[in-house]
N, C-alpha and C positions, 0 to 999 in steps of 0.2 A: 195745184202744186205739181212740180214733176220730181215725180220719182220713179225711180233706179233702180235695178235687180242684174245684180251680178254673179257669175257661179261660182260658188262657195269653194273657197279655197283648202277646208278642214281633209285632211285625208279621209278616202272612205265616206264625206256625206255627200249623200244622193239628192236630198231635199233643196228645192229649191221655195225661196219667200212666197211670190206669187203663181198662185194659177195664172193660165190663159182667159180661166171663165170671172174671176173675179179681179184681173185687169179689164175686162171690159166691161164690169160692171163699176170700177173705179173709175174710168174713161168717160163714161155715161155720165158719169156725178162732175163731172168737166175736172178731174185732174189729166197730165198728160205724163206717157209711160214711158221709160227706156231699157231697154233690157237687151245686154250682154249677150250676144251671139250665141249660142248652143248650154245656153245656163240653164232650162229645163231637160235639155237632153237626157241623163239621168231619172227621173222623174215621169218619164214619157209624157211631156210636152216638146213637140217641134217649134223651132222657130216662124214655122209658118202657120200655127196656131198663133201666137202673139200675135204676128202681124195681122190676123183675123181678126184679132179680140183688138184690133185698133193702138198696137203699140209701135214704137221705132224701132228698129234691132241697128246696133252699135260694135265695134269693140271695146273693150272695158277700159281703157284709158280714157275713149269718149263720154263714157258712159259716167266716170267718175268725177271728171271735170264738170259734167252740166247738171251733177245732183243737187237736186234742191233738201233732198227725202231721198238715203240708201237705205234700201231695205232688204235685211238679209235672216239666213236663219244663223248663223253661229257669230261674235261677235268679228265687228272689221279687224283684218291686221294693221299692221304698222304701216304697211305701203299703200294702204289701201284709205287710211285715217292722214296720211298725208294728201292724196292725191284730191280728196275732198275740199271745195269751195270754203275757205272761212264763214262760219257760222250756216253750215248746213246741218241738217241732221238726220239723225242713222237711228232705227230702230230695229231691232234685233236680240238674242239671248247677251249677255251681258255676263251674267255671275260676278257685281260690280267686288261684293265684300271677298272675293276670292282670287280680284285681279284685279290691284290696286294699278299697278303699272300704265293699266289701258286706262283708267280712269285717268290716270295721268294725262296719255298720251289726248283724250279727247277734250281733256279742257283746258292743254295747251293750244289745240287748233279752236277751241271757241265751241265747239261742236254740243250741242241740245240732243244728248242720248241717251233715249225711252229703254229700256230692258224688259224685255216681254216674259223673263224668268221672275218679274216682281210686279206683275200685275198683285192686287190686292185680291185677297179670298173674301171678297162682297158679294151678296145675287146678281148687281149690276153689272157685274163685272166678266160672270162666268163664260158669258160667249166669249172674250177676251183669252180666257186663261188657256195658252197655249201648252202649259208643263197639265196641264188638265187633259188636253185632246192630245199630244203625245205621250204621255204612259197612259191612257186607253189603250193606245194602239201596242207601246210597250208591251204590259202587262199581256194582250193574246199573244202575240209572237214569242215569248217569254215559253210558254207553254208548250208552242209548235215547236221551237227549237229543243225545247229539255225534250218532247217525244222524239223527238228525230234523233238524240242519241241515248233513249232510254233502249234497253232490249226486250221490251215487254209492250204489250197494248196495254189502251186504258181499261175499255171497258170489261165489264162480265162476261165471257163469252161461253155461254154450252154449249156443245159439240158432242158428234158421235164419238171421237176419241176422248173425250175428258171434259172434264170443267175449267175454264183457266179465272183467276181469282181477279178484281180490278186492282189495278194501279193504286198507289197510295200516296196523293200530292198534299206537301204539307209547304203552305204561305206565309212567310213573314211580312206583317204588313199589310193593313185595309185601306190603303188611302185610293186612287185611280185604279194606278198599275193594281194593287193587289186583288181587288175586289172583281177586277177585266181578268184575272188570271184564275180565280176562283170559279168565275162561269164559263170559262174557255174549255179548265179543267172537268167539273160536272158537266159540260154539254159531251164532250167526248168521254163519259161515264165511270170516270175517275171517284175515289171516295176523296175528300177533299177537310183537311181543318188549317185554322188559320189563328196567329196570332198578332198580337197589337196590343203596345203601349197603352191604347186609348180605350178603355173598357166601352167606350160610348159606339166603337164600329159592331159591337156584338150582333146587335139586333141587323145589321149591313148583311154580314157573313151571311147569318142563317139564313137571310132572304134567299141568298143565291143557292141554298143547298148545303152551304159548309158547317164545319164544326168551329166553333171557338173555343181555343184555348184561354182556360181562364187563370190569370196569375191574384193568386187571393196572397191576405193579410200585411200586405206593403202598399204603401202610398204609390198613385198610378201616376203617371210622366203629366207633366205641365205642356199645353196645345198653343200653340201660338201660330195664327192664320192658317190653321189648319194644318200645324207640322209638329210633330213633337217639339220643342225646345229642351228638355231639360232632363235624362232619365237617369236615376242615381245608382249607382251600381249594388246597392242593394236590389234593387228592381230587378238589372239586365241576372242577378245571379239566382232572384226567384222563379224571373222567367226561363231561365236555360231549365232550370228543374222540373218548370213544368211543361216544358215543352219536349225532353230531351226522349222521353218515350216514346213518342209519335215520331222524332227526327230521325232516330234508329228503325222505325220501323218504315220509312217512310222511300219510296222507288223515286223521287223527283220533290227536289226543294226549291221553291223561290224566293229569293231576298231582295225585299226592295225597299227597306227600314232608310231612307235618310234625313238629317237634320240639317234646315234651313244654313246655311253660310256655314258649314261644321263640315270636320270630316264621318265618312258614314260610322255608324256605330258598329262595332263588331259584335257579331251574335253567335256565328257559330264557330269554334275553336278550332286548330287542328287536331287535340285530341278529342275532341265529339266526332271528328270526319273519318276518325281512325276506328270509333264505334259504330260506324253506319253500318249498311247491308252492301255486299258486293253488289257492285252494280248500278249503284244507285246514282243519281245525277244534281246537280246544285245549279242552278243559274243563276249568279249573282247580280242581281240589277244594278246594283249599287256599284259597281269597280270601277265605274270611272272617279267617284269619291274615294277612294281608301277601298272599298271594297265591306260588305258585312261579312262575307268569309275568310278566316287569317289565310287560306289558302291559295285563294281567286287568282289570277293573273289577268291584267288586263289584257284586251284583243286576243288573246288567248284559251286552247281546249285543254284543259291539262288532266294528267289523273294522279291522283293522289289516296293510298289506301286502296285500292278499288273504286274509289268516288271518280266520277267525270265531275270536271268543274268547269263550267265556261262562261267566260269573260269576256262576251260582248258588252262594249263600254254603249252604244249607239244604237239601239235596236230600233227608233222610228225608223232613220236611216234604209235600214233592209226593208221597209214599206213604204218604198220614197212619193209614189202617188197618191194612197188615202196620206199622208203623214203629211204631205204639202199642201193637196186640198185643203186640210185641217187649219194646217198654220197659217193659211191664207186668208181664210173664212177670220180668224182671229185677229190678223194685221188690218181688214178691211173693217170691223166692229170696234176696236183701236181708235182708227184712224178716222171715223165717222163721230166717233165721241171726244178726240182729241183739237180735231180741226176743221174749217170748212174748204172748198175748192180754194180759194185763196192764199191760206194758211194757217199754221198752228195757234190757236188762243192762248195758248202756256195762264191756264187760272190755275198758279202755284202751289196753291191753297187745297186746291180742288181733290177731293181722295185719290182718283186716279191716276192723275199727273202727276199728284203728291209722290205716291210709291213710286210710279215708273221713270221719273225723269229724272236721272243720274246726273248730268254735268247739263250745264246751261250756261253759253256767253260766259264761258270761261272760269265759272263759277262749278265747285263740287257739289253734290248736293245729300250726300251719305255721309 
């Protein structure tokens, strides 16, 4: 097949679909490449890497005209889902149930488009799960960022002049991201607890060193592919109670609680941010959904009470070469179970297709 890599039009992303080293491992398998002039640049792939790695470099008018397969990491725009061949297809993030519109626009052009944000949570799948290998990468940078504007070290440190006390990082949320933020934290010698919907991450945490907060005597959240579905507000009101001691005491919070097709839950209030410690830091993972803190601002550092709050919506982004690698490695294990050199099998049926294949030949499929 030939497919396309053009540079992502999203403000602010860095990431681009493919490496250089796994187009040429896609080249090898006899598919053929085109890729958009300086579309790794960002990324630290040169254009004369591609050409190494056995691809054509185009400009991206050419490049969309001759797609068979665009493959991107944020979903196509409008001029971009025009420019495409009738009945080519585009793999990339999607967010279909959040963006009716684009569903629209791509099963007006006929367009067969995969969304790598609904890969299914199966074993067989994992190497796939792209929202799996980007909040890994989240959830550390999550961490580097909240020290970068805490005014404290992590670890213990004694010294001739005094003892200075560790940091005190408290985690909303054991799913990737939370559980990468948990041992980022402990490895730079933070004391670390962590709460979650799902009593089942308990035994996760402690692995890594953390504390679990435990919310007793209410019924726990309903799990659906590995995301929360369902938490009743009894729950979120037992859990602020038993969390809320640790969140006042706490020098750096991460929130990365969100729910599949929903907007993110809100956990911490502005009157809890007005009880915290001066000083203290929040990183909201979750603000490009609604945000878990009522306070957040997206793309935004803001302060509120004494609390720093920051509102990076896009954190692979800022680690645009592992975060590419990453999602390239996933489009390549994708594409190797979806299709042969020839082309797409579409077995409709099939679990993987099943979840990922959003519109087909004009057809919705959500």
């Amino acid at each position: 097949m030939k497919l396309c890599i053009v540079k992502e039009s999203r403000k602010g992303e860095n990431r681009v679909a493919l490496s250089p080293q796994v187009c040429a491992q896609l080249i090898k398998a006899g598919h053929e490449i085109s890729v958009e002039k300086g579309a790794g640049y960002a990324s630290n792939f040169s254009d004369e890497m591609y050409v190494a790695s056995g691809c054509t470099l185009a400009d991206k008018k050419t490049v969309l005209q001759t797609a068979q397969v665009l493959v991107k990491v944020n979903a196509p725009d409008a001029d971009e889902i025009q420019a495409l061949p009738e009945s080519a297809a585009t793999i990339s993030y999607l967010y279909a149930t959040l963006n009716p519109e684009l569903v629209e626009q791509l099963t007006a052009r006929k367009l067969s488009a995969f969304s790598m944000d609904a890969i299914p949570r199966i074993s067989r799948a994992q190497n796939m799960d792209a929202l799996s290998s980007q909040a890994n990468l989240a959830g550390y940078k999550a961490v580097i960022l909240g020290a970068n504007h805490l005014g404290k070290i992590f670890p213990l440190l004694m010294t001739a002049a005094g003892t200075v006390s560790p940091a005190r990082v408290l985690v909303y949320g054991a799913g990737v991201a939370g559980l990468q933020a948990i041992a980022t934290a402990k490895r730079l010698g933070a004391i670390v607890e962590c709460t979650d919907v799902r009593p089942e991450t308990k035994e996760q945490v402690e692995s890594l060193g953390g504390k679990f907060i435990e919310v007793k005597g209410v019924e726990a959240a309903k799990v659906e592919g590995g995301y929360a579905k369902e938490v009743s507000a009894d729950y979120l009101q037992k859990q602020k109670e038993a969390v809320d001691k640790s969140l006042f005491q706490a020098d750096l919070v991460i929130t990365t609680a969100l729910v599949m097709g929903r907007k993110a839950p809100l956990l911490i209030t502005a009157e809890q941010v007005s009880k915290m410690k001066l000083g203290a830091v929040i990183v909201d993972m979750a603000v490009e959904q609604g945000g878990n803190c009522e306070l957040s601002v997206k793309e935004q550092v803001v302060q509120q009470h004494g609390v720093t709050l920051v509102g990076v919506s896009n954190l692979p982004s800022t680690l645009p070469q592992n975060a590419s690698e990453l999602y390239a490695k996933n489009i390549q294990n994708l594409l190797n179970h979806l299709a042969t050199k020839d082309g797409f099998k579409f077995e409709l049926e099939e679990d993987i297709t099943k979840g990922t294949l959003i519109t087909h030949q004009g057809t919705k499929r959500i």
